[in-house]
C-alpha positions as CSV (number, residue, x, y, z in Angstrom):
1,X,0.0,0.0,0.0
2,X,1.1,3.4,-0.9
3,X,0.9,6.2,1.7
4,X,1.5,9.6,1.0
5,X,4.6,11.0,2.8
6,X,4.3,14.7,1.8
7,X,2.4,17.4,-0.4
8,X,4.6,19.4,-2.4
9,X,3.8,23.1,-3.5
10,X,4.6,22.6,-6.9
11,X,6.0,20.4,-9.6
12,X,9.5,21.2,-9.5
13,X,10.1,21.1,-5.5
14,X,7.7,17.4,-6.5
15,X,10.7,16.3,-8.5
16,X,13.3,17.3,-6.3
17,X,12.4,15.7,-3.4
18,X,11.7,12.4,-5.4
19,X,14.9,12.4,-6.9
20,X,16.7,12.7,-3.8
21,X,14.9,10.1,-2.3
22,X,15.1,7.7,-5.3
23,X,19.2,8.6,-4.9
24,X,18.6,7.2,-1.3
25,X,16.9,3.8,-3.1
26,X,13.4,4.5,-2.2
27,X,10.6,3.6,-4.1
28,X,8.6,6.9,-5.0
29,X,5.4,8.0,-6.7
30,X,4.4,11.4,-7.5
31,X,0.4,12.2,-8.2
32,X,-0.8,15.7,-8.6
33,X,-3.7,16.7,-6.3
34,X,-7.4,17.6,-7.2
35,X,-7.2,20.8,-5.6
36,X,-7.0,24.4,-7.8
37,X,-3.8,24.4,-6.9
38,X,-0.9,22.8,-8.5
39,X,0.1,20.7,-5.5
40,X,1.8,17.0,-6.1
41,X,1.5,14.3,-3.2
42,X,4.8,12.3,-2.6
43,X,3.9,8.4,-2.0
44,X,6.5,5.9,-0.5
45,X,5.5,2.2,0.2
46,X,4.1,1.9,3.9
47,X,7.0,-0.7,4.6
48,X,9.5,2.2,3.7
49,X,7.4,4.9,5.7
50,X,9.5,5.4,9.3
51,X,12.9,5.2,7.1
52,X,12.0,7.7,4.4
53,X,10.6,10.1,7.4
54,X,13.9,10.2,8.5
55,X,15.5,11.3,5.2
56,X,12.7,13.5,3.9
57,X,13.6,15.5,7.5
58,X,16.5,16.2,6.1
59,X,16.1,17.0,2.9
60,X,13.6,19.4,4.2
61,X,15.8,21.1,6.6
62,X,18.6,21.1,3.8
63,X,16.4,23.0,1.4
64,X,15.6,25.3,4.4
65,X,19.0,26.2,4.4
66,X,19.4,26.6,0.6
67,X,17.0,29.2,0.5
């Protein structure tokens, strides 16, 4: 089962954080919202969730940083 892991503002931030967690050898899924807004939920397996938690926390608080 697929569980979403985090909404994304956009497309490109979307990508990023899927490619960084694909580098990490994590299965990924991106699927756009329904909302008006442009927003993309991040999926992981649910086997994977407490793991990719960890890394997605810093990849977050990396692109904190970067800004």
């Amino acid at each position: 089962m697929w569980t979403v892991i985090y909404i994304a503002p956009n497309s490109k931030t979307a990508e990023r954080i899927k490619d960084k967690l694909t580098e990490e050898s994590f299965l990924v899924k991106l699927r756009q919202t329904n909302a008006a807004k442009q927003q993309f939920e991040i999926l992981v397996p649910e086997t994977e969730l407490e793991e990719v938690q960890e890394v997605l926390k810093d990849i977050l608080h990396s692109s904190h940083r970067e800004s």
